[in-house]
Chimera marker file (.cmm) of the C-alpha trace (Angstrom):
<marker_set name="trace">
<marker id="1" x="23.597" y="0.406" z="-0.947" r="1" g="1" b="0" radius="0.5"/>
<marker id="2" x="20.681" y="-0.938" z="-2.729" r="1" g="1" b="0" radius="0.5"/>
<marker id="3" x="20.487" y="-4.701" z="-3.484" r="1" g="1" b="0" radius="0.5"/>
<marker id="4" x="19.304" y="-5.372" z="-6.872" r="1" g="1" b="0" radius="0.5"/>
<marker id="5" x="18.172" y="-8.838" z="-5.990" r="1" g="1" b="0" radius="0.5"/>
<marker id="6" x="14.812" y="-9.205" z="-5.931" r="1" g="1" b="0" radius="0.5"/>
<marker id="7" x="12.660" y="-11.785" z="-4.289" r="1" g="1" b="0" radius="0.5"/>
<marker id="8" x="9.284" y="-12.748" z="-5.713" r="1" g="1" b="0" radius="0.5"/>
<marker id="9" x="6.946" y="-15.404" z="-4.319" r="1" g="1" b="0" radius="0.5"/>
<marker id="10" x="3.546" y="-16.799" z="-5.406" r="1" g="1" b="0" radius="0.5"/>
<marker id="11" x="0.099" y="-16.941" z="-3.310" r="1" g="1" b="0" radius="0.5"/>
<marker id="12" x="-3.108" y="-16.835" z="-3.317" r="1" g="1" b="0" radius="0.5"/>
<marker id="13" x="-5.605" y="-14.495" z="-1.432" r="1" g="1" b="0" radius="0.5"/>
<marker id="14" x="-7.420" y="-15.441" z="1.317" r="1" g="1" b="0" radius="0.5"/>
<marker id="15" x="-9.112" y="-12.238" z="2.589" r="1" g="1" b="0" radius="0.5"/>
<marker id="16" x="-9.327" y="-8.797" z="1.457" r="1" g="1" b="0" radius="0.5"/>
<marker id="17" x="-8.660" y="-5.977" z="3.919" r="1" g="1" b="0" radius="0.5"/>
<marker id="18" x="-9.619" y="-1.973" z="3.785" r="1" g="1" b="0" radius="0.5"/>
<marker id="19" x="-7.289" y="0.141" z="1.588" r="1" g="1" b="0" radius="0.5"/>
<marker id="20" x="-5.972" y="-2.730" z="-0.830" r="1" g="1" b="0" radius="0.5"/>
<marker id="21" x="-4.631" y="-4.392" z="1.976" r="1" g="1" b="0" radius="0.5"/>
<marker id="22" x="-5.070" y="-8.382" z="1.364" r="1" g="1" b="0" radius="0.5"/>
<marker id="23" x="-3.935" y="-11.633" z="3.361" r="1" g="1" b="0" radius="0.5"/>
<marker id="24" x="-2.115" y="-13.780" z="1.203" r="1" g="1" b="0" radius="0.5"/>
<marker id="25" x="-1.098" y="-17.756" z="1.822" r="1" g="1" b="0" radius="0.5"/>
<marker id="26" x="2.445" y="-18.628" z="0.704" r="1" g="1" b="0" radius="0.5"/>
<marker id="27" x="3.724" y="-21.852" z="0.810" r="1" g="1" b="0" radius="0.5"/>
<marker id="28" x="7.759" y="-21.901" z="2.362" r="1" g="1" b="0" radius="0.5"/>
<marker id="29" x="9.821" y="-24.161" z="-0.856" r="1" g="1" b="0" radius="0.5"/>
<marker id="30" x="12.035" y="-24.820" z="2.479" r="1" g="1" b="0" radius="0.5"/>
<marker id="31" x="9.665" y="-26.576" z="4.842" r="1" g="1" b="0" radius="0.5"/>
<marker id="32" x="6.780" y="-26.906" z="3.231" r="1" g="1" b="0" radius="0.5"/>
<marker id="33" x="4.618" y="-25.190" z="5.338" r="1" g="1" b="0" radius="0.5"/>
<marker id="34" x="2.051" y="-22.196" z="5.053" r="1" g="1" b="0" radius="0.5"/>
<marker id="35" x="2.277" y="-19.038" z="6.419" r="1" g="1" b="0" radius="0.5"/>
<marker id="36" x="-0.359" y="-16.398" z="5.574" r="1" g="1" b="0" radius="0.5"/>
<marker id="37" x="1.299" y="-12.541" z="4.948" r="1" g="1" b="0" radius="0.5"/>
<marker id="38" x="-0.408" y="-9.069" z="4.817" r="1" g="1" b="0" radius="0.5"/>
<marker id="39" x="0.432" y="-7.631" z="1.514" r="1" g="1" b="0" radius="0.5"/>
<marker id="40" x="-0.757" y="-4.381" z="-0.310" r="1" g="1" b="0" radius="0.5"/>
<marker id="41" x="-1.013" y="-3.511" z="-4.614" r="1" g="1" b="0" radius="0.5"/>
<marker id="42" x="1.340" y="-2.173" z="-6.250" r="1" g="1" b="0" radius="0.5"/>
<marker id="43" x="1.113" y="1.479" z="-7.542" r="1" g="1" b="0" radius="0.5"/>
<marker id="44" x="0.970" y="0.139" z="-11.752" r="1" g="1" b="0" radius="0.5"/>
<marker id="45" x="-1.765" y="-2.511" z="-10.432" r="1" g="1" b="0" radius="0.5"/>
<marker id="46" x="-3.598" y="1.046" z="-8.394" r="1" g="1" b="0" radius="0.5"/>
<marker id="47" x="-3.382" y="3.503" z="-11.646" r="1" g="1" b="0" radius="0.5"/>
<marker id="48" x="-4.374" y="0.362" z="-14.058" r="1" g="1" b="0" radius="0.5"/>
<marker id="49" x="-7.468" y="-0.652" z="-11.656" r="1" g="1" b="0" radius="0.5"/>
<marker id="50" x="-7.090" y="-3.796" z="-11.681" r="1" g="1" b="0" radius="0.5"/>
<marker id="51" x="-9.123" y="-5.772" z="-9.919" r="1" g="1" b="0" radius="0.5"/>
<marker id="52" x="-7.999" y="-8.428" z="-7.371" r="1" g="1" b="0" radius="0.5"/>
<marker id="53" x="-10.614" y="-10.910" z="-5.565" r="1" g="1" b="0" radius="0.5"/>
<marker id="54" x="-10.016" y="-13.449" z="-3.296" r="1" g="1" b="0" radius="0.5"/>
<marker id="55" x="-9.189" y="-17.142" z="-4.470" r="1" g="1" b="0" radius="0.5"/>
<marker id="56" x="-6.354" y="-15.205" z="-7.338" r="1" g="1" b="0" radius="0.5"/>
<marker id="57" x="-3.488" y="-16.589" z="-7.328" r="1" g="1" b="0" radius="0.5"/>
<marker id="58" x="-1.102" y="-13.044" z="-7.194" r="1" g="1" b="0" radius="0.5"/>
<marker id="59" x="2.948" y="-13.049" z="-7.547" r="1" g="1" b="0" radius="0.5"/>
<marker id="60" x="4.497" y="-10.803" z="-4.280" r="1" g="1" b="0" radius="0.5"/>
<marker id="61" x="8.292" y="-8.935" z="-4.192" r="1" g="1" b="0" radius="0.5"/>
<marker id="62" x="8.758" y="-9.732" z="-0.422" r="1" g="1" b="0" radius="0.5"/>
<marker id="63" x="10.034" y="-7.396" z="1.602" r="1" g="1" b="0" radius="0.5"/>
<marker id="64" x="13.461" y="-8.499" z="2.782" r="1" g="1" b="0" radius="0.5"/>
<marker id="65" x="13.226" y="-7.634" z="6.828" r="1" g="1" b="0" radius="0.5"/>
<marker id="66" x="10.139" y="-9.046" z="6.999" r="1" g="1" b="0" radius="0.5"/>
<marker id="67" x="6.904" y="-6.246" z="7.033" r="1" g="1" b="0" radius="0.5"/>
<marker id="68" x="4.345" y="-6.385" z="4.292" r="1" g="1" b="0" radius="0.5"/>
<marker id="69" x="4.983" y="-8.132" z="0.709" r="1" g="1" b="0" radius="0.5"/>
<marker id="70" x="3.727" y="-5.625" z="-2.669" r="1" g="1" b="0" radius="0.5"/>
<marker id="71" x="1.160" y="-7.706" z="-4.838" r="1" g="1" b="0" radius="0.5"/>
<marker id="72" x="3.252" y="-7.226" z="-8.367" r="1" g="1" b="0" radius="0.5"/>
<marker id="73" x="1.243" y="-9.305" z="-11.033" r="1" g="1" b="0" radius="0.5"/>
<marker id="74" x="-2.241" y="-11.141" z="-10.701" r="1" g="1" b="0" radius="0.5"/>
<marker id="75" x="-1.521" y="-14.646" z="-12.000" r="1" g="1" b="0" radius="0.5"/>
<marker id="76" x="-3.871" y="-16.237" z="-14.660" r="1" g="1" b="0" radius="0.5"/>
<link id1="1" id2="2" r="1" g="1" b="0" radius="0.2"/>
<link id1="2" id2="3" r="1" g="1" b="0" radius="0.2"/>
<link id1="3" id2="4" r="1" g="1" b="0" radius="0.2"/>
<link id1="4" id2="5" r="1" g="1" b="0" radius="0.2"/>
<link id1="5" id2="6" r="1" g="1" b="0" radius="0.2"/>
<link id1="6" id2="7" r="1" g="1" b="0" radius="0.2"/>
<link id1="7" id2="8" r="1" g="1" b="0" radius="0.2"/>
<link id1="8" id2="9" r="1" g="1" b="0" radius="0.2"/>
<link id1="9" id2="10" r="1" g="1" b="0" radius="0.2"/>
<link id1="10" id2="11" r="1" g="1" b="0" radius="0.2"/>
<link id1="11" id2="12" r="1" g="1" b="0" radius="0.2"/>
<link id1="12" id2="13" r="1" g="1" b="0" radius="0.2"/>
<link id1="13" id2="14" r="1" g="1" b="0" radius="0.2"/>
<link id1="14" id2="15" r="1" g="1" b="0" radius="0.2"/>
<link id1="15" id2="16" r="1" g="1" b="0" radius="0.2"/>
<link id1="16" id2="17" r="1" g="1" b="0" radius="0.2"/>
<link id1="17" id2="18" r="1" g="1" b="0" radius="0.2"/>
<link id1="18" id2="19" r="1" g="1" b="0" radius="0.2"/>
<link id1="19" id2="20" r="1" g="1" b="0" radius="0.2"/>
<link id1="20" id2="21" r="1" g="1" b="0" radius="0.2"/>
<link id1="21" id2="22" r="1" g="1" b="0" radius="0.2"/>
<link id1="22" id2="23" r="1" g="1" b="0" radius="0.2"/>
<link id1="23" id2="24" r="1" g="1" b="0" radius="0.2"/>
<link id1="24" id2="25" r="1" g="1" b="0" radius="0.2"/>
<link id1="25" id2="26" r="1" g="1" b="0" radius="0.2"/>
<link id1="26" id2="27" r="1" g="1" b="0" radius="0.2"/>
<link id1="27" id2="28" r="1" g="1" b="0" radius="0.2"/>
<link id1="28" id2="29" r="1" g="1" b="0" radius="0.2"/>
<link id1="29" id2="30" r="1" g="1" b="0" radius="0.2"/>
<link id1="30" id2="31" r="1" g="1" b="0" radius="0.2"/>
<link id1="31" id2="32" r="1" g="1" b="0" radius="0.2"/>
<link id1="32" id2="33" r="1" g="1" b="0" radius="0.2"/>
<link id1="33" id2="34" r="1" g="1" b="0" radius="0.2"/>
<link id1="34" id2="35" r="1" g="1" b="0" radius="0.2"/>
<link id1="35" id2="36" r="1" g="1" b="0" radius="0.2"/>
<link id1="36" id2="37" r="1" g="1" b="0" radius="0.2"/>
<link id1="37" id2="38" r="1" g="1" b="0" radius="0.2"/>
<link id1="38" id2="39" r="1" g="1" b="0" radius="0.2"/>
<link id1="39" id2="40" r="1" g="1" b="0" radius="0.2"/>
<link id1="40" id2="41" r="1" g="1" b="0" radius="0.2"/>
<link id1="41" id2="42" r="1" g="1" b="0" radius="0.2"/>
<link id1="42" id2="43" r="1" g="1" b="0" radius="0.2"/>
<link id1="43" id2="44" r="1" g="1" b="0" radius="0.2"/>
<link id1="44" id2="45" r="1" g="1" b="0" radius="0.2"/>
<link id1="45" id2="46" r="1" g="1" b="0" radius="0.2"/>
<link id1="46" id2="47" r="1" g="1" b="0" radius="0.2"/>
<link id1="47" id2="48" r="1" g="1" b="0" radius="0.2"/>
<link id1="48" id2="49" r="1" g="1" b="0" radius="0.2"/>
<link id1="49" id2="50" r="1" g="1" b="0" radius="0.2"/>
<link id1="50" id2="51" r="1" g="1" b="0" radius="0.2"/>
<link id1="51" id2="52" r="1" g="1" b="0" radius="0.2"/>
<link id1="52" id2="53" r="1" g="1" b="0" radius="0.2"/>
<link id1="53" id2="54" r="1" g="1" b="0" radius="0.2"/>
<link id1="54" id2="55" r="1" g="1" b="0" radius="0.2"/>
<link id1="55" id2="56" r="1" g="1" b="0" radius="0.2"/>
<link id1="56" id2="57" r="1" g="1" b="0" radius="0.2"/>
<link id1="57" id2="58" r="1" g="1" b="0" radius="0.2"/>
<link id1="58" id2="59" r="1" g="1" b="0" radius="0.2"/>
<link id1="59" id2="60" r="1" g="1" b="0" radius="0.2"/>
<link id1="60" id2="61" r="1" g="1" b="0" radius="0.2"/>
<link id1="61" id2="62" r="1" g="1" b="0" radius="0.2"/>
<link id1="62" id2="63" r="1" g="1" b="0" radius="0.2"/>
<link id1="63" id2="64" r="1" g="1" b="0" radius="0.2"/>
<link id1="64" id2="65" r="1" g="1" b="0" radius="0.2"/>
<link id1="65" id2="66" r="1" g="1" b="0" radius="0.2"/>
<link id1="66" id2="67" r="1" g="1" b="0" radius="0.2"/>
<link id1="67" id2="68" r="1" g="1" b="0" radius="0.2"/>
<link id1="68" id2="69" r="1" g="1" b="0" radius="0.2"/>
<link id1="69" id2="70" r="1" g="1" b="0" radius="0.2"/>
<link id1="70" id2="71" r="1" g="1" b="0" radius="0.2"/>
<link id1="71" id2="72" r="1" g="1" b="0" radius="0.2"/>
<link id1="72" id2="73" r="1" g="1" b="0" radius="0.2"/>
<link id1="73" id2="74" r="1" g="1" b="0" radius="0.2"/>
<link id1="74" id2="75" r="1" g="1" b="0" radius="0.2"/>
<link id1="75" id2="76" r="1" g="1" b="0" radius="0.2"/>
</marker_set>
C-alpha cells in the first residue's frame, strides 16, 4: 500500500554533481545537527529547465528508507 504522507525538508546546496545530481545540507529539527544528502531534480523542475546553483536554498520529498531525496521546489 502506498502511504500518502509525504515528507518534505528544506536545504541548501552545497555542491553540484554530474546528471542533476546535487549535495544538499539539511539541518535534523530533532538534534540539531547537519547532515549533508545526495539528492536529484525533479522531472517538472527537468521539463521547466530550471536552473539550480549552489548556495539555493531548495525544498526535498525525502525518501522514506533512506536513498536519495527529489529536489521539489527552489526556494526564493
Amino acid at each position: 500500500m502506498i502511504n500518502k504522507e509525504e515528507q518534505f525538508v528544506e536545504g541548501t546546496i552545497v555542491e553540484a554533481l554530474p546528471n542533476t545530481l546535487f549535495n544538499v545540507e539539511i539541518e535534523n529539527p530533532d538534534t540539531k545537527e547537519i547532515e549533508t544528502k545526495l539528492v536529484y531534480l525533479s522531472g517538472k523542475m527537468r521539463i521547466h529547465r530550471i536552473k539550480v546553483l549552489v548556495g539555493d536554498k531548495v525544498k526535498i520529498k525525502v525518501d522514506p528508507y533512506g536513498g536519495r531525496g527529489r529536489i521539489v521546489q527552489r526556494l526564493k
